[in-house]
C-alpha positions in Angstrom: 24.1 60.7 -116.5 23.4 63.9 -114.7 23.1 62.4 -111.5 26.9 60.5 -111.5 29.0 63.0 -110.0 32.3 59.6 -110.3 33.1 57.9 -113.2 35.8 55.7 -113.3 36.7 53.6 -116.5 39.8 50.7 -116.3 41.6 53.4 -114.4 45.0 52.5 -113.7 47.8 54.2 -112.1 51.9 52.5 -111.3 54.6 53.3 -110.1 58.2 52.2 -109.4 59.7 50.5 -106.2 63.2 52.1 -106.9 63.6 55.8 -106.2 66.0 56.4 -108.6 64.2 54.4 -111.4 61.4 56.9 -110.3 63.5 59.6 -111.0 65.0 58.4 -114.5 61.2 57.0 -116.0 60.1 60.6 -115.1 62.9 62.7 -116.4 62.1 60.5 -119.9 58.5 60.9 -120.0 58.3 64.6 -119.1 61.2 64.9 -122.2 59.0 62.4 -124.7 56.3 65.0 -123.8 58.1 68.0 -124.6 59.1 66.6 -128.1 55.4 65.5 -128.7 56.3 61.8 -128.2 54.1 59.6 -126.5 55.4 58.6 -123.0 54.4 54.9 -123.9 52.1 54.8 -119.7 50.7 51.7 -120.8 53.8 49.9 -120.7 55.3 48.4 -117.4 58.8 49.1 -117.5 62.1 47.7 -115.1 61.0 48.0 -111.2 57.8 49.0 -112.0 54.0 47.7 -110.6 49.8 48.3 -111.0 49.2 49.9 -107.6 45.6 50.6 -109.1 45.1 48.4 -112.4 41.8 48.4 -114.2 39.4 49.7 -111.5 36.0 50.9 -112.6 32.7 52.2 -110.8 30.0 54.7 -110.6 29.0 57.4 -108.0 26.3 58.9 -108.1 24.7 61.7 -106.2 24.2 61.4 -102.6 25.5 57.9 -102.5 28.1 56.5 -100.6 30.7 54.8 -101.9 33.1 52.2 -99.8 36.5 50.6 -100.6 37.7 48.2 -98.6 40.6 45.9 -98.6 43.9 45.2 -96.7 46.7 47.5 -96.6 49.0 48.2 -99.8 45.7 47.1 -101.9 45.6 51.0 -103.6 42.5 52.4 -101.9 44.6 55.4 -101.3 46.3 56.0 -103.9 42.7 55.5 -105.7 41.6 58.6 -103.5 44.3 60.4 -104.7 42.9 59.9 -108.4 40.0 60.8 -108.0 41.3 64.1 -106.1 43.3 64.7 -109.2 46.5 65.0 -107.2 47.8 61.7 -109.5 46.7 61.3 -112.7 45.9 57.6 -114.4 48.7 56.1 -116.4 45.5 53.9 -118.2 42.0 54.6 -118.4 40.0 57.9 -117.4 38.1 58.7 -114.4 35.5 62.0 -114.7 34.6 63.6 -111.4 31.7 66.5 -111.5 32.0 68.8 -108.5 33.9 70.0 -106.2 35.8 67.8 -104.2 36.6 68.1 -100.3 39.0 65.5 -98.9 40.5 64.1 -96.0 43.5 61.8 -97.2 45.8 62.3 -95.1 46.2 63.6 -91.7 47.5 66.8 -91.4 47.7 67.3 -95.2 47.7 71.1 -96.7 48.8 72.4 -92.8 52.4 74.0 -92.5 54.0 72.6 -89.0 54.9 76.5 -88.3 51.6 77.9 -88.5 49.3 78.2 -86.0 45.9 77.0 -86.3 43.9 79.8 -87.3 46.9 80.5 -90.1 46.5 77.2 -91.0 42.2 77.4 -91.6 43.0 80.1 -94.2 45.5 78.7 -96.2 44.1 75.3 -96.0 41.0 76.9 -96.9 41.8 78.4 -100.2 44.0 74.8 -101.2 40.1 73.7 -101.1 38.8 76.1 -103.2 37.3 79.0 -101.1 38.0 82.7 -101.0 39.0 84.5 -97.8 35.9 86.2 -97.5 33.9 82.8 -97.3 36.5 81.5 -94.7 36.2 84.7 -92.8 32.4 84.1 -92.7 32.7 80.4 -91.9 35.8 80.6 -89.6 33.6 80.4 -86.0 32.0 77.6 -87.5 34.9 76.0 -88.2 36.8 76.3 -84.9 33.4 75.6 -83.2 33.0 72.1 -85.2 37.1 71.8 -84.4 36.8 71.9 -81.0 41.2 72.7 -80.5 40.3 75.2 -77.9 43.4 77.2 -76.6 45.9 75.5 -79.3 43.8 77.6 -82.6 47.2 80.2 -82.7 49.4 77.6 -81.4 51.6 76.2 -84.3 50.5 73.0 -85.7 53.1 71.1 -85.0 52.7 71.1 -81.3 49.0 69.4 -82.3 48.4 65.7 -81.4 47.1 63.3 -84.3 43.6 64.4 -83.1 43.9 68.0 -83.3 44.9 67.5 -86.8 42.3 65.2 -87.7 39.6 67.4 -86.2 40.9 71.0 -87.7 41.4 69.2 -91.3 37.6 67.7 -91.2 36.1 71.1 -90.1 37.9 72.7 -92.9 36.8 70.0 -95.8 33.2 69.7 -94.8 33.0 73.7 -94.5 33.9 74.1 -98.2 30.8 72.8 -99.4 32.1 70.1 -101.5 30.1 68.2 -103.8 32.0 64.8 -103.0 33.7 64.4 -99.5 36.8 61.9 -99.7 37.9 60.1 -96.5 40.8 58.0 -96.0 40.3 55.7 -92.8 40.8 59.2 -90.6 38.4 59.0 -88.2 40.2 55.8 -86.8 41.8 57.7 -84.8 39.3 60.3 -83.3 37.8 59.9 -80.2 34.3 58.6 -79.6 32.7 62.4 -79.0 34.2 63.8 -82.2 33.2 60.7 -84.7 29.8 60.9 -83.0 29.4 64.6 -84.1 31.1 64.0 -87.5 28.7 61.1 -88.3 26.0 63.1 -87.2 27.5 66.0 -90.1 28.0 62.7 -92.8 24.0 62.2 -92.3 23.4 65.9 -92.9 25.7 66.3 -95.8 23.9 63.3 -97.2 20.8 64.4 -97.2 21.8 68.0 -99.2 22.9 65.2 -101.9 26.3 65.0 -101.2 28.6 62.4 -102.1 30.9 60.4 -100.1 33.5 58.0 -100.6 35.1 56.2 -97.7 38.2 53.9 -97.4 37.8 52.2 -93.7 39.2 49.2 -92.4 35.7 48.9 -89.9 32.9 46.7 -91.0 30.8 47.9 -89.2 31.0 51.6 -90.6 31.3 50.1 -93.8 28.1 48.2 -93.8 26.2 50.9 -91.8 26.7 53.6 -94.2 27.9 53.0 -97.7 25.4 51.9 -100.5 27.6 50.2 -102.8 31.4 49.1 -101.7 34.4 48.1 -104.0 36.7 45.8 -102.4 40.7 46.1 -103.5 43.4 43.5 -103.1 47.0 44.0 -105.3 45.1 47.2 -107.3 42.6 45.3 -108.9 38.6 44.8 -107.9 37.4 41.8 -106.7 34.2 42.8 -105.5 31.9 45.7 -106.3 28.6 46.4 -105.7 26.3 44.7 -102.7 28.1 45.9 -99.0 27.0 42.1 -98.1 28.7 40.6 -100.8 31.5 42.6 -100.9 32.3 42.4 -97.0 31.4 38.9 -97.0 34.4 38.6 -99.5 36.7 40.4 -97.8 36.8 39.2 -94.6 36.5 35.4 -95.9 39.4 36.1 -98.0 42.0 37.9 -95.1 40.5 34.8 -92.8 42.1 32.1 -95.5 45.2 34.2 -95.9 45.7 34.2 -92.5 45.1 30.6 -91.6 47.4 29.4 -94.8 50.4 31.9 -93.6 49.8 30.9 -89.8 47.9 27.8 -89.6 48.4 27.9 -85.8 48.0 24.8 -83.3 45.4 25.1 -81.0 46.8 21.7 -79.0 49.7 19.5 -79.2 49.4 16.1 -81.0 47.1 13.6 -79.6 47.5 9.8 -79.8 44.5 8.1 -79.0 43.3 5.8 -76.1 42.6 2.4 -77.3 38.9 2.5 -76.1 37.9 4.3 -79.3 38.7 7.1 -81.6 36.5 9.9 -83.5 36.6 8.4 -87.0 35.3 11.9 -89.2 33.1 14.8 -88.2 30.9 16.2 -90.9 28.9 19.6 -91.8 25.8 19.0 -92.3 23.0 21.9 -93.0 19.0 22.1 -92.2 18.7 19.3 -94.3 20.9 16.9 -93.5 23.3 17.5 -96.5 27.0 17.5 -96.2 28.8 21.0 -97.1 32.1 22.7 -96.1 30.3 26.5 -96.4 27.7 28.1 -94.7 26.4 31.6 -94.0 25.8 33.6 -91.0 22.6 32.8 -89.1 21.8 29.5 -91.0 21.2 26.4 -89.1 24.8 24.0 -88.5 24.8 20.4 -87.7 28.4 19.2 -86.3 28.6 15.1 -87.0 31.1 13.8 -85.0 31.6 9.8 -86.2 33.2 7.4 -83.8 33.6 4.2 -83.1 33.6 2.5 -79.2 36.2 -0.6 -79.4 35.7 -1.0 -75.4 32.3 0.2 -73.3 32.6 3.5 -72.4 30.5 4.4 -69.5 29.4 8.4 -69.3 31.3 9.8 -72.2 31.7 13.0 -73.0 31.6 14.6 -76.5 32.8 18.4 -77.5 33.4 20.3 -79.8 35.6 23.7 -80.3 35.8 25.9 -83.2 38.8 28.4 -83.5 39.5 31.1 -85.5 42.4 31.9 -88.4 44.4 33.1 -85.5 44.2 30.3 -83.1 41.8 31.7 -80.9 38.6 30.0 -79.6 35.5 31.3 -80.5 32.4 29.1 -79.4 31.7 25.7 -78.5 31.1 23.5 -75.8 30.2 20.1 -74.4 27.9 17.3 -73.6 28.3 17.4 -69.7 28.1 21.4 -70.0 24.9 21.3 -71.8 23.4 18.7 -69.2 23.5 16.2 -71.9 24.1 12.8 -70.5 24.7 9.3 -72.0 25.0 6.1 -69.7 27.0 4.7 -72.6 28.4 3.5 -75.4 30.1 0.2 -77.5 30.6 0.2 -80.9 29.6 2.5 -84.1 27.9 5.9 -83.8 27.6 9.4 -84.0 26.7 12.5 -81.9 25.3 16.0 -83.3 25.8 19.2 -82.0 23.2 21.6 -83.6 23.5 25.5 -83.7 19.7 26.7 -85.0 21.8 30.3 -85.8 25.5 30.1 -87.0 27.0 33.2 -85.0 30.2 33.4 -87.0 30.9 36.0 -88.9 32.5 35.6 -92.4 36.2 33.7 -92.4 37.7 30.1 -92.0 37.4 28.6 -89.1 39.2 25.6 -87.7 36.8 22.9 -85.7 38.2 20.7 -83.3 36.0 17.7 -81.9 36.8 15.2 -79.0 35.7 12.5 -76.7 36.2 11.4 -73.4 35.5 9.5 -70.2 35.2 9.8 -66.9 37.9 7.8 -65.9 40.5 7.8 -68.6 39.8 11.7 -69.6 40.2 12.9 -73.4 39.9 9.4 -75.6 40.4 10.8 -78.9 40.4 14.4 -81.1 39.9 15.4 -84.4 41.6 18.8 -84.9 42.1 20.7 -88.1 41.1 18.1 -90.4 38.3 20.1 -92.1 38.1 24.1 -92.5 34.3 25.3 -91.6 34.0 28.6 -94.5 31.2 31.2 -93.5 30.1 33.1 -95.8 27.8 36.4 -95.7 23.8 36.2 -94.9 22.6 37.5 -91.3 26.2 38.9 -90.3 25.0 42.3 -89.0 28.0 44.1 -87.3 30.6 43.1 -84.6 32.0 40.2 -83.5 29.4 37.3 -83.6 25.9 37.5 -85.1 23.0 37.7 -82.4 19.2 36.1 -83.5 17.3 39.4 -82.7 13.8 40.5 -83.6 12.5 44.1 -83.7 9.1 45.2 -82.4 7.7 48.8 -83.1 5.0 50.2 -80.5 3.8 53.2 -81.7 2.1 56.0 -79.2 3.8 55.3 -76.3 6.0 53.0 -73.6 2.5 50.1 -73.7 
């Protein structure tokens, strides 16, 4: 189509975990090469791994593009195929335009040259002639904002410097496709304001973007389809919802089966009663272990009252994969009181909006009195999954409603 500017089709790229395997493999090829004999890239040979294996999507113009996933996961080395600075082992990948990128901090600069040494030859590695960077080199330093440092050498630049020189110089090429690698993480707040503000206008002259960022909130903002990477394959691509939703459920598992942290000792029970299950139950009343963000959750807690407890207590805590507490609360500190209880029963705590964000989460659920203190807990027996739906950006999900006045403050 004349409107995809990225192809990409079962691209796949490895490499070896052993330097010197690295060393002999390549030696071999580039002589199988030479005497017109395949170099067999297909093949995975001793020491060698898929650091992108079988990925495939479309770009097209004016679209952004995320890729998310955790770290070793090949959204980098996926950059760098697209850049043409690796080529695919399997596969193809077609990219129309020029292509300005932003991989790497500091890549293309020479640590002895100053700054305004550096804008030239980092200029023409992108592709422009020394005429055009003359004409575009106020610009440049303008958008840069490095002050006294431009004919300082670049080594004496802090990570910031670089990132800000670099991004001047790509988005002053005119690319067709811009390519960023998670470097504005470390800009501050003034310079990714200004440089969002530039991804907007680039946008609308129909330019291209892909964008490997470990923030959601960016992410979901900005991109119009995202492909999310774990061990070089896809997993998700397509939706930003979906694809997010994914993600973060996925790390949130990983990290609760590798930690599976304690939020409180071991409890034995009093013998005036003991919480006998708690449930998930959604707007209707049916039972379920996963829910999305913003829907309506019903907490059962079951118990059972062997003695008569006068003013009990019921609460309930939910914690994240990490241990941490991240809502719940209480009958007394809701004002909800009960003169008491014997036997069978069961209590509900009701959230009309589920404020979680996607993961697993760990809920704990207890009972007490006013004389003996905690009764009984549950902890850890069931795993509450949340998936996508409402999740917005941030930490929790917020019910919110917008109202547009037109003509005025009325």
């Amino acid at each position: 189509m004349s409107d995809t500017v990225i192809i990409a089709e079962e691209v796949s790229k490895k490499f070896s975990k052993n330097i010197r395997e690295t060393l002999v493999y390549g030696v071999g090829d580039v002589s199988r090469n030479i005497m017109g004999m395949s170099a067999a890239p297909g093949d995975i040979r001793k020491g060698e791994f898929w650091a992108v294996d079988k990925i495939a999507f479309e770009l097209k113009k004016g679209r952004t593009l995320g890729v998310i996933g955790p770290n070793g996961s090949g959204k980098t080395t996926l950059l760098k195929l697209i850049n043409g600075i690796f080529m695919p082992d399997r596969g193809r990948i077609k990219v129309r335009g020029k292509v300005g990128a932003m991989i790497q901090v500091g890549a293309g600069f020479h640590p002895m040259l100053t700054g305004r040494e550096n804008i030239y030859v980092n200029g023409a590695i992108l592709g422009m002639s020394r005429k055009e960077i003359s004409r575009k080199f106020d610009s440049i330093v303008e958008f840069a904002d490095i002050g006294d440092f431009l004919d300082a050498p670049v080594r004496h630049y802090s990570s910031g410097m670089y990132i800000r020189l670099g991004f001047a110089i790509a988005i002053h090429c005119e690319p067709d496709i811009l390519l960023m690698d998670e470097i504005l993480a470390v800009g501050d707040i003034g310079f990714v304001s200004k440089c969002f503000r530039k991804f907007r206008e680039l946008r609308e002259k129909g330019i291209s973007w892909v964008l490997v960022s470990h923030d959601m909130g960016t992410i979901k903002c900005y991109c119009d389809e995202v492909l999310y990477m774990d061990g070089g394959k896809s997993i998700s691509y397509g939706d930003p919802d979906k694809a997010i939703s994914s993600y973060l459920l996925d790390m949130s598992r990983k990290k609760a089966d590798i930690s599976r942290v304690r939020t409180m000792r071991e409890f034995t029970p009093s013998e005036e009663g003991r919480i006998v299950d708690i449930a998930f139950l959604d707007s209707r009343g049916l039972e379920k272990e996963s829910f999305f963000t913003g829907e309506e959750l019903t907490i059962k807690i079951e118990y059972i009252a062997n003695e008569r407890i006068e003013s009990p207590v019921f609460g309930v805590a939910i914690y994240g994969s990490d241990g941490q507490m991240q809502t719940g609360s209480n009958t007394k500190i809701s004002g909800f009181s009960t003169e008491s209880i014997h036997g069978p029963g069961s209590v509900l705590f009701k959230m009309k909006n589920l404020p979680l964000q996607p993961g697993v989460y760990r809920v704990r659920a207890d009972m007490s009195d006013s004389n003996v203190g905690i009764i009984d807990m549950l902890l850890e027996q069931k795993d509450l999954r949340v998936e996508g739906g409402n999740s917005g950006v941030g930490a929790f999900y917020t019910p919110h409603e917008w109202v547009l006045i037109p003509g005025g403050n009325g």
